[in-house]
N, C-alpha and C positions, 0 to 999 in steps of 0.2 A: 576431579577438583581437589579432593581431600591431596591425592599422592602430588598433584602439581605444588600445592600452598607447602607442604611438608619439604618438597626437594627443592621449592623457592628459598626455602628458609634457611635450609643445609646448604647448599652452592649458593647461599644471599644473591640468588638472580631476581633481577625486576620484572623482567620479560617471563618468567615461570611465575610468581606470586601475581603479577598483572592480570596471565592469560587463566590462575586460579580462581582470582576475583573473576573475570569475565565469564569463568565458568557457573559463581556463585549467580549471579544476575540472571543465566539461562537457567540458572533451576525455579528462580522465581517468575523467570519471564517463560517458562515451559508450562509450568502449573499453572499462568496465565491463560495463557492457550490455551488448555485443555478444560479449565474452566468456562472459557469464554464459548467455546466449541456445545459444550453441555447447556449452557444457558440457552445457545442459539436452538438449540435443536427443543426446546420447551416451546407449546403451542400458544399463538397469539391468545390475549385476552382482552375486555374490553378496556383496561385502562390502558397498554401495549397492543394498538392493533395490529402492528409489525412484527410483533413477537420480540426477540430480542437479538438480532440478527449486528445490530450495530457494535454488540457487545467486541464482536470477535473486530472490526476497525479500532473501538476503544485498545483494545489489546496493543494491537498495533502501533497504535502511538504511543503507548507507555512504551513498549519495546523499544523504538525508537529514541527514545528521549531518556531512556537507561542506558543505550547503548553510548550516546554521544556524552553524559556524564561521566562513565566507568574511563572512556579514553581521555578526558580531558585531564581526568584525574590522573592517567600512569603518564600523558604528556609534563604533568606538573611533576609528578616523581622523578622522571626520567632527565627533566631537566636540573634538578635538586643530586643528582647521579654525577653529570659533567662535576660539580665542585668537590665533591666526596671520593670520588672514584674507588670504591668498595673492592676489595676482593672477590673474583667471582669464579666457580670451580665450573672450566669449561666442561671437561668431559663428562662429570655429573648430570650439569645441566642439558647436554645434548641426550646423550641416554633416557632421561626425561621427557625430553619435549618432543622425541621419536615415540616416546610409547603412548604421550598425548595426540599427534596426528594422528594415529593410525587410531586411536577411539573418535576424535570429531568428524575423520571423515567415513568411518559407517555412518557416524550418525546422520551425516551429509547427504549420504546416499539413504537413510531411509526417508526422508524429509523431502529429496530434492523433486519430489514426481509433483508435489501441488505448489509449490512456491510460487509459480508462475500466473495461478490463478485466483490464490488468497491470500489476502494480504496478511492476514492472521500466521499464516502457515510460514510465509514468507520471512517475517519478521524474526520464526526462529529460526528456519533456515540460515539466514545472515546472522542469527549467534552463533549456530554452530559454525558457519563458514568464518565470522572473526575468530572463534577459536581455531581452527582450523591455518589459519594464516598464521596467527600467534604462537602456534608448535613451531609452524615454519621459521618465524621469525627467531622462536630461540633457538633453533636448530642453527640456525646460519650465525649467532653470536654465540651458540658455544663454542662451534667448531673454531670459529673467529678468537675469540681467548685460547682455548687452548693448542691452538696453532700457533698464531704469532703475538702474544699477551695482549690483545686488545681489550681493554676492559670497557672502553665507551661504546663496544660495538653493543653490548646490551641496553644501555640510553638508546643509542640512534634506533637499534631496531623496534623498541617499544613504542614512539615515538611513530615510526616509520608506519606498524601495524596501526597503532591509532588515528594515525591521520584516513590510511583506507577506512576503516570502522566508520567513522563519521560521514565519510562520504555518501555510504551504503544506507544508511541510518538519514541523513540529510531526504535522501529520495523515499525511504519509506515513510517517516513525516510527513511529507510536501503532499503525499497519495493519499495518506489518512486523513492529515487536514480536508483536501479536497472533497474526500467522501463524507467526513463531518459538516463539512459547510452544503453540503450538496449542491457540488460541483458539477457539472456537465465533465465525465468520464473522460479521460483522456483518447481511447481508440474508439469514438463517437463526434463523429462530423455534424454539427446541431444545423448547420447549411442543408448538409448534405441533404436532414432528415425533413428539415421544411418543403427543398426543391423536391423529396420524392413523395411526400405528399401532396404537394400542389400539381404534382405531373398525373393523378389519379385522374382517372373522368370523372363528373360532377361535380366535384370539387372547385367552388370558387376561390376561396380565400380562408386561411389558418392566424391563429391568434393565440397567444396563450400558450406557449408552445415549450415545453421544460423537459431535461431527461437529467436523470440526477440515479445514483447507486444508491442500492438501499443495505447492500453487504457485497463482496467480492464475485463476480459471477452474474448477481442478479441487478439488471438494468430495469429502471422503470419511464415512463413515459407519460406526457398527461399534456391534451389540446383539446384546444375549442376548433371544430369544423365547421366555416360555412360551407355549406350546399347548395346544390340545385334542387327546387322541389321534385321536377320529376324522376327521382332516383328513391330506389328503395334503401332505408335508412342499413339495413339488416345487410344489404349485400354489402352495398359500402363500406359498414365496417369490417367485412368478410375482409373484402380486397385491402383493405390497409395493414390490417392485423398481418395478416400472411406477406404484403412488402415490408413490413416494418422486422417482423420475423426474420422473412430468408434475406434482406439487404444488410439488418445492421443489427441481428440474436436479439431484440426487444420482445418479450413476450408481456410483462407485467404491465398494460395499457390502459389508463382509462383517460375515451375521447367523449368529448360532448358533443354531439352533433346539434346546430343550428342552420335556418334558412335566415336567407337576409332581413325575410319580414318579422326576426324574431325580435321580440323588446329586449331580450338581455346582448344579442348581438350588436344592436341598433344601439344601445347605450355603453358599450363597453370602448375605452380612450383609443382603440386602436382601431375602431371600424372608421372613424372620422382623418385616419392616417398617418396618429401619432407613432413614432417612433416606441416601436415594444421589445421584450427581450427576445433575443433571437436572427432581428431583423427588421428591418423596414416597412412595415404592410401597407397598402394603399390598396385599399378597395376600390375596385374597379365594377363600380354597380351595372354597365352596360352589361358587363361580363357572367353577373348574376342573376339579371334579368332575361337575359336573354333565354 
C-alpha cells in the first residue's frame, strides 16, 4: 500500500494512488474480518443465544459498501483526469503495479480456498482480487503511456477497474442483505423442502414453514408438523431430520410436531386454508382422519 500511494505520487498515476487507497480499505476491511471471525467464535450467551455468528455477514456488508464508495470515488477522479490530463511516468508506473500483482495475488491465493463458502472471507477475497485487477489495470496504462503517450489510458482504466469492483461488491451486498433480512438462502428450494416433507409418511399437513441463514455455511429450519396419531412422534422426527439433512445440508431444526386434534393447530390461519408463507396449505381433514 505504502510503496503503491509513494510511486502513485512520483509517476502522479491515479490508477497506482487509486489501487493504494483500495489497499488502505482492505486493511481496515481485513482487520474487520479477523475480528468479526474472533467474535464469532465466542460462546452463545443468554442475552445472544446465537452467539455472535451474524457478526462476520455484518462484516460483509461494510466490505461491500466500502468497496462500492472507494470506486465511485477514483470514477469521480478519473473523470476530473479527462480535463487536466496530468503527466504520467509510464515506465515507473508499470514497474510498480507489476510488483503490486505479484503481492495481491499470493494473497488471492491464500484467501481463495473459503471465499466460496463465507461470505465474511469472500468479501476480502474480492479486495484483494479488486486490487489484484488494479495492478492489472496500471499495468496495461503504463505500458500504454509509455508506448505510445496515452495519458487518458490511466482515466479509462481506473474507471474500467471500478466499474468491475462495484459489480463484485453489488452481489456481495445483495447476499448480506439477504442474510440480514433472513432470507430464504439462495441454493434452498423452500418448494422443494415443503414437497419433501409432505412426501414423508404420517405426515398430513406443514405450516409454519421458514429456512433463513444464521451465518455462512449454517442453515436453519423451523415448521409446524401435522400428523397422524398413529405414528411415533420420535421416529418421525428421525426420518425428517436425516431427509432434511442428506436432501438439502439442514441440520440446525427445530419442528413442532402436532395432530389435527391439537388446539394450537386447529386455531392457527393456515389450518382453515389461508394462504401462508411458503405456499398454499389446504388441509385436507379426510386425509388426517383417515
Amino acid at each position: 500500500m505504502i510503496a503503491e500511494f509513494v510511486g502513485g505520487w512520483l509517476t502522479n498515476s491515479l490508477a497506482l494512488i487509486a489501487d493504494a487507497g483500495h489497499m488502505l480499505t482492505d486493511v481496515a476491511a481485513l482487520s474487520l474480518t479477523l475480528a468479526a471471525i474472533w467474535f464469532a467464535s465466542r460462546p452463545a450467551t443468554a442475552e445472544k443465544t446465537f452467539g455472535y455468528y451474524r457478526l462476520e455477514i455484518l462484516a460483509a456488508f461494510i466490505n461491500g459498501i466500502a468497496l462500492v464508495l472507494l470506486s465511485l470515488f477514483v470514477i469521480y477522479e478519473a473523470y476530473e483526469r479527462f480535463y487536466t490530463k496530468p503527466e504520467v511516468k509510464g515506465a515507473e508506473l508499470t514497474a510498480i503495479a507489476v510488483g503490486g500483482l505479484f503481492i495481491n495475488l499470493l494473497a488471492a491465493y491464500l484467501l481463495h480456498s473459503d471465499d466460496k463458502h463465507d461470505l465474511n472471507m469472500r468479501g476480502a477475497w474480492l479486495h484483494v482480487m479488486g486490487d489484484a485487477l488494479g495492478s492489472v489495470a496500471a499495468i496495461a496504462a503504463g505500458v500504454l503511456i509509455y508506448a505510445f503517450g496515452w495519458i487518458w489510458a490511466d482515466a479509462v482504466t481506473s474507471i474500467l477497474i471500478s466499474l468491475i469492483i462495484i459489480f463484485s461488491a453489488w452481489n456481495l451486498i445483495k447476499e448480506s442483505v439477504n442474510v440480514l433480512l433472513e432470507g430464504t438462502p439462495a441454493h434452498i428450494n423452500l418448494k422443494a423442502v415443503e414437497e419433501t416433507i409432505r412426501a414423508t409418511e404420517f405426515v398430513a399437513d406443514v405450516h409454519d414453514l421458514h429456512v433463513w441463514t444464521i451465518t455462512s455455511g449454517m442453515d436453519a429450519l423451523s415448521v409446524h408438523i401435522i400428523h397422524q396419531k398413529e405414528v411415533s412422534q420420535a421416529e418421525l422426527l428421525k426420518t425428517l431430520r436425516t431427509k432434511l439433512h442428506d436432501e438439502f445440508g439442514i441440520d440446525h431444526l427445530t419442528i413442532q410436531m402436532e395432530t389435527s386434534e391439537d388446539s394450537d393447530a386447529k386455531e392457527h390461519p393456515c389450518f382453515s386454508g389461508a394462504n401462508c408463507f411458503g405456499s398454499e396449505i389446504k388441509v385436507k381433514t379426510k386425509a388426517m382422519n383417515h
